[in-house]
C-alpha positions in Angstrom: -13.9 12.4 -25.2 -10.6 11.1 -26.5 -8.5 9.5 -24.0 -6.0 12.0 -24.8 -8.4 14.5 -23.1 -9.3 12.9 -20.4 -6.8 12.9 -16.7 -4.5 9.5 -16.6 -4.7 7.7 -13.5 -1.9 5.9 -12.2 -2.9 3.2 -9.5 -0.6 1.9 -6.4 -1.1 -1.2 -5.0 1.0 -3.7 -3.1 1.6 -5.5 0.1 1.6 -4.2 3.4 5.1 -2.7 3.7 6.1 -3.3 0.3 7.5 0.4 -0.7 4.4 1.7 -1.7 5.2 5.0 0.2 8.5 5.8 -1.2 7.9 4.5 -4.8 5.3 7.8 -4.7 7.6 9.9 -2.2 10.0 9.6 -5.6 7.6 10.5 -8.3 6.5 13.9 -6.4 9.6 14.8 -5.6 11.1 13.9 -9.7 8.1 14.7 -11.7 8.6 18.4 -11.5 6.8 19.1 -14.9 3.0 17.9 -14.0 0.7 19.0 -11.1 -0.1 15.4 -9.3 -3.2 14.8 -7.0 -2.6 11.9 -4.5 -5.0 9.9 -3.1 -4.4 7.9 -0.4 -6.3 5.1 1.1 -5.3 4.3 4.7 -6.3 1.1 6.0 -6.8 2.0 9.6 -7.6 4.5 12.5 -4.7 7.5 11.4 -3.6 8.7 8.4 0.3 7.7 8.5 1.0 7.5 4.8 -0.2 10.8 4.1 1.6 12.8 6.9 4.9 11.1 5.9 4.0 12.2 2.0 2.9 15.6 3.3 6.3 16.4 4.8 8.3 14.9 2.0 9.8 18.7 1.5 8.9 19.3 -2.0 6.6 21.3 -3.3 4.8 18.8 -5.3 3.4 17.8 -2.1 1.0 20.6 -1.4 -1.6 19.4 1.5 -4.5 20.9 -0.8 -3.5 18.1 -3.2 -3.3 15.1 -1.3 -6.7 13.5 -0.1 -7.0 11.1 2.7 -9.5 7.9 2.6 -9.6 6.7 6.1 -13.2 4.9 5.5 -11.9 1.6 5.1 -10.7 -0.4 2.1 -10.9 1.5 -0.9 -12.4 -1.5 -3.0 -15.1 -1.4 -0.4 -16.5 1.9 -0.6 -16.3 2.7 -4.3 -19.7 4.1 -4.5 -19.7 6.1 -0.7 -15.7 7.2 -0.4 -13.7 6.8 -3.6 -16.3 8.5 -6.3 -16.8 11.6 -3.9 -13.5 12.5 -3.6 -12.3 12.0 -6.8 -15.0 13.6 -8.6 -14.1 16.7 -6.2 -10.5 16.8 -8.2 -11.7 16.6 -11.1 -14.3 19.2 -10.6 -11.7 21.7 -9.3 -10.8 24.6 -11.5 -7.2 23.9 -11.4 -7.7 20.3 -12.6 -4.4 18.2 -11.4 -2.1 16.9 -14.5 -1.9 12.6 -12.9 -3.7 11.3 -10.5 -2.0 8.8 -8.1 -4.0 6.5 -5.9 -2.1 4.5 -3.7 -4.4 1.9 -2.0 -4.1 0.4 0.9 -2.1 -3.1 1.8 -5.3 -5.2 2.3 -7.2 -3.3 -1.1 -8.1 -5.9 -4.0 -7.7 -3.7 -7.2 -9.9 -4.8 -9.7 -13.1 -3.7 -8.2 -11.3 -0.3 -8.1 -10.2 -0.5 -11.4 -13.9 -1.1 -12.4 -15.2 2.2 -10.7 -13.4 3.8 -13.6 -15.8 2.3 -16.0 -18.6 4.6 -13.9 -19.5 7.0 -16.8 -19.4 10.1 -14.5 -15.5 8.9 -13.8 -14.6 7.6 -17.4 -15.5 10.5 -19.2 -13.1 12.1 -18.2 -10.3 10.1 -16.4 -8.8 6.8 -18.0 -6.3 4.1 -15.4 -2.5 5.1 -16.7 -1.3 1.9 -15.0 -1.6 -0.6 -12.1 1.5 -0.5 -10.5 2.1 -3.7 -7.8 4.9 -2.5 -5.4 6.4 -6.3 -3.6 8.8 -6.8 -1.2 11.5 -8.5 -3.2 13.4 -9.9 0.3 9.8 -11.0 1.9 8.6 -12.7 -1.0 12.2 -14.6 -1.0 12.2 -15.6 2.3 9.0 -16.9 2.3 6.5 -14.4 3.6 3.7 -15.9 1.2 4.2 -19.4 3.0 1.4 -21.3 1.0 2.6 -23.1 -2.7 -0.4 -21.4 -5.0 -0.2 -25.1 -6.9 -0.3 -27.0 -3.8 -3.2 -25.6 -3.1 -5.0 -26.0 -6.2 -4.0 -29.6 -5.7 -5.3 -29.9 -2.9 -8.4 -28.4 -2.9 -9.2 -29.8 -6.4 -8.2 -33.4 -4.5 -10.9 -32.7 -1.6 -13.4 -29.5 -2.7 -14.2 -29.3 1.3 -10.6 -28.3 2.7 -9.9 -24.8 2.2 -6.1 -23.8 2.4 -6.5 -20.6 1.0 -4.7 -18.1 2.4 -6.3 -14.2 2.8 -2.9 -12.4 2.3 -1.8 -15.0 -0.8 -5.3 -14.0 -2.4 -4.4 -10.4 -2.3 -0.5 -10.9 -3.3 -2.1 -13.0 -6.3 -5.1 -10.5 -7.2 -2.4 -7.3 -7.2 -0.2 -9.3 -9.2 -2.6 -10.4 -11.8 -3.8 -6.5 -12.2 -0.7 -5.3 -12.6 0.5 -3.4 -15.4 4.0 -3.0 -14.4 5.6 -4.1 -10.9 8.1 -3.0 -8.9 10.3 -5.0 -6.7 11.3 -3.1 -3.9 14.6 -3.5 -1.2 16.5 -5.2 -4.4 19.6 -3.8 -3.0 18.9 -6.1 0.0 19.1 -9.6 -2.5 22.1 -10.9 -4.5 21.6 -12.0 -8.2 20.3 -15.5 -7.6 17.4 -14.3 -5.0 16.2 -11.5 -7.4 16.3 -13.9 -10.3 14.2 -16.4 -8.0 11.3 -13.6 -7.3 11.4 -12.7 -10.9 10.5 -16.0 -11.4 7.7 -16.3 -8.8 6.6 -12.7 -10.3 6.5 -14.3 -13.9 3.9 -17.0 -12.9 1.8 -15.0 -11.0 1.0 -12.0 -13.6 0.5 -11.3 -17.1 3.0 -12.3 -20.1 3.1 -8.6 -21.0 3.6 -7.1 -17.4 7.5 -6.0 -16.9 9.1 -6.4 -13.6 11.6 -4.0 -12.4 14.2 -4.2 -9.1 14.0 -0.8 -7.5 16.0 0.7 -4.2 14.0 2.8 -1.8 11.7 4.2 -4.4 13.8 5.4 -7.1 12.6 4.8 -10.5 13.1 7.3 -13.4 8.8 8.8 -13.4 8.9 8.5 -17.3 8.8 4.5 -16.8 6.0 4.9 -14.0 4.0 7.8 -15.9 2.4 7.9 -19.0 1.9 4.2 -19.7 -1.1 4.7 -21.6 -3.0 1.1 -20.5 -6.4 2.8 -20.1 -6.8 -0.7 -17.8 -10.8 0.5 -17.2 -11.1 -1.2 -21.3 -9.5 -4.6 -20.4 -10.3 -5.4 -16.4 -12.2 -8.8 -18.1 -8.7 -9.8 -18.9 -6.9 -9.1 -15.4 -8.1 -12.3 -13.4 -9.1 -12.5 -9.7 -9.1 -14.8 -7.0 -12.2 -12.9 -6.3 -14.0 -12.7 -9.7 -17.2 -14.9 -8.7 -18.0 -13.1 -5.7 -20.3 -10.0 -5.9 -18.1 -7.8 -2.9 -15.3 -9.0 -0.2 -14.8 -8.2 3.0 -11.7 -8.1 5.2 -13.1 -10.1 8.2 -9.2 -11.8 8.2 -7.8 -8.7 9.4 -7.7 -7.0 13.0 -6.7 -2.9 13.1 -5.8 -1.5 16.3 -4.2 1.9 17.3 -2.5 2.7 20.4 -1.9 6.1 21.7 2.0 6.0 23.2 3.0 8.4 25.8 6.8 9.5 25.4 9.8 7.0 25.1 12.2 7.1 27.4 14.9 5.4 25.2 14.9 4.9 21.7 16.2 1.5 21.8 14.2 -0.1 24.5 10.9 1.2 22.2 12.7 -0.3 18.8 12.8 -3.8 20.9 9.3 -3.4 21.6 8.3 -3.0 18.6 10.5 -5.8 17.7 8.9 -8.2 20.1 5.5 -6.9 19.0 6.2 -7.8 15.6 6.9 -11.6 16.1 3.7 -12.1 17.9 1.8 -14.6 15.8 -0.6 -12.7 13.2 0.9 -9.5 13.5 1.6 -8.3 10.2 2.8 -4.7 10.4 3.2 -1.6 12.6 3.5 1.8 11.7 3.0 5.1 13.3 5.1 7.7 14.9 5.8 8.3 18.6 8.0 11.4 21.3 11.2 10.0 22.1 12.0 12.6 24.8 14.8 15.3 25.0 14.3 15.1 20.9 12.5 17.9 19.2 11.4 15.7 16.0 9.1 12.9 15.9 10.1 9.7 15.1 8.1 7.8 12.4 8.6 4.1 12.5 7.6 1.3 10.4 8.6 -2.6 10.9 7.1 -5.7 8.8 8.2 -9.2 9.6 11.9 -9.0 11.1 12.3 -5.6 9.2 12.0 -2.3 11.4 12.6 1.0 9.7 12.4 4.6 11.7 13.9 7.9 11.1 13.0 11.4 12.7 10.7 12.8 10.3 10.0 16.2 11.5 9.6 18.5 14.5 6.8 18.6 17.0 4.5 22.2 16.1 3.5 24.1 18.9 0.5 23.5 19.6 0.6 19.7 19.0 0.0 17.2 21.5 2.9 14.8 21.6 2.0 11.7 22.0 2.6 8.5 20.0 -0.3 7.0 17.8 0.9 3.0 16.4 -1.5 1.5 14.1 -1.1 -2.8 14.3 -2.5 -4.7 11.7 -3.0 -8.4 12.0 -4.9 -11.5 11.0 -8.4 -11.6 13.2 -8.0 -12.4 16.5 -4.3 -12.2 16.9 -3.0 -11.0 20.4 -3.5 -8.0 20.9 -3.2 -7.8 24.8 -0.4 -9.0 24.1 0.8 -6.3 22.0 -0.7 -4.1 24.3 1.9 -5.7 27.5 4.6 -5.1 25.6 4.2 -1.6 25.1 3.0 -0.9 28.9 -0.3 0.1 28.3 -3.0 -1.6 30.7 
């Protein structure tokens, strides 16, 4: 089958937080002219991505064409998650026109990326493009902490210290895979800050891979779509921290979700969340949550010092309203702690 033939595949990776979400929101909403499947891998207890995506109020975003992975990381359960459900698109008899995956914050891509090469899947699908979403005003400010070079000094110095850090192996591996990247919040950096992520960008992926600045999402689909990489051919030459080990886990990472009753006051819970987030090893929070005497819910993100909310739509009938926070963190972080803050015994 000619690649022509055969359903592109555009894969969305990134950082927790980076933009992921609304880089997507934008392409549903833009790319009018093509019937898109979205697959989402959630990272997690609750599928928060893909209710925010399911209300984005275009049409594009038809429940019946957006499919949840809540089983874990998606780079961990190729064979019992990831096949499955994609092989269930492409065995419909309305067969979608793109395929977006976005994976989760924590995912390694390359062992995704190699699933494609299954010969059930490559028949008749072929990868479009890696697209690696970062946090342009994180990765300035120094939310990677750890000097890539340093370390390889260091551990090439003394073969039994290990400095490596979990999240900077993940920022490097979606990096490397990349076939284009996006730098999110650029609006948030003046010239010299953008030109020094650029630069940080440059070192850590491929000389062919373009980097672009982009503001809440919004980048013309024509540059996203139809890249034509078919990356399944050339994964050998997309290095990996990871690339001697048979399988990863995420034993670095801690998931929790708390069930909220309803807020009294909206800014009392935004401090909380606040003081949550600058507990040591929490890395993100997300969910939504009643804020009382207000019909819609509110849907509430916050990484690092950052904490975005908006009301995102109203309560149904029948629905139980109460709030549901997924907290993400490196293992063992505080998490009675987190608990305190939010009142919850």
């Amino acid at each position: 089958m000619s690649t022509d033939s055969k359903i592109p595949v555009t894969v969305v990776t990134g950082f927790l937080g980076a933009g992921k979400t609304s880089l997507i929101k934008n392409l549903l909403i833009t790319s009018h002219d093509k019937k898109i499947a979205l697959i989402i891998n959630e990272f997690g207890d609750l599928g928060i991505d893909g209710d925010i995506l399911k209300n984005c109020g275009d049409k594009s975003c038809s429940s019946d064409d957006i499919l949840e992975l809540t089983n874990g990381c998606i780079c961990c359960t190729v064979a019992d998650d990831f096949i499955p459900t994609i092989e269930t698109l492409l065995n419909r008899t309305e067969r979608p026109d793109h395929i977006i995956i976005e994976t989760s914050g924590l995912a390694l891509p390359k062992p995704l990326i190699k699933a494609f090469q299954w010969p059930e899947v490559r028949s008749r699908t072929t990868v479009d493009g890696v697209i690696t979403v970062v946090d342009g005003p994180a990765v300035h400010s120094g939310f990677f902490a750890d000097d890539p070079e340093l370390i390889k000094q260091q551990r090439a110095a003394d073969p039994s210290l290990d400095h490596e850090n979990p999240l900077e192996e993940v920022f490097s591996d979606q990096l490397a895979c990349a076939d284009m990247i996006v730098v999110s919040k650029s609006d948030m950096m003046d010239q010299t800050q953008l030109s020094d992520v650029m630069e940080i960008i440059k070192q850590g992926s491929r000389s062919s891979v373009e980097a672009l600045p982009a503001i809440n999402g919004q980048l013309d689909p024509k540059i996203i779509l139809g890249m034509g990489s078919a990356a399944e051919n050339d994964i050998d030459l997309r290095p990996s921290c990871h690339d001697d080990e048979d399988e990863h886990e995420h034993d670095d990472f801690d998931t929790f979700t708390l069930i909220l009753e309803p807020q009294k006051e909206l800014n009392l819970f935004i401090l909380q969340v606040k003081d949550a987030l600058k507990i040591s090893g929490v890395l993100r929070i997300k969910g939504f949550v009643k804020i009382s005497e207000k019909p819609s819910r509110l849907s509430i993100q916050g990484v690092g010092e950052r904490v975005d909310y908006y009301y995102d739509r109203s309560w149904t009938e029948n629905e139980i309203q109460k709030g549901q926070l997924v907290i993400i963190g490196l293992k063992d972080f505080n998490m009675k702690r987190v608990k305190q803050i939010f009142n919850i015994d």
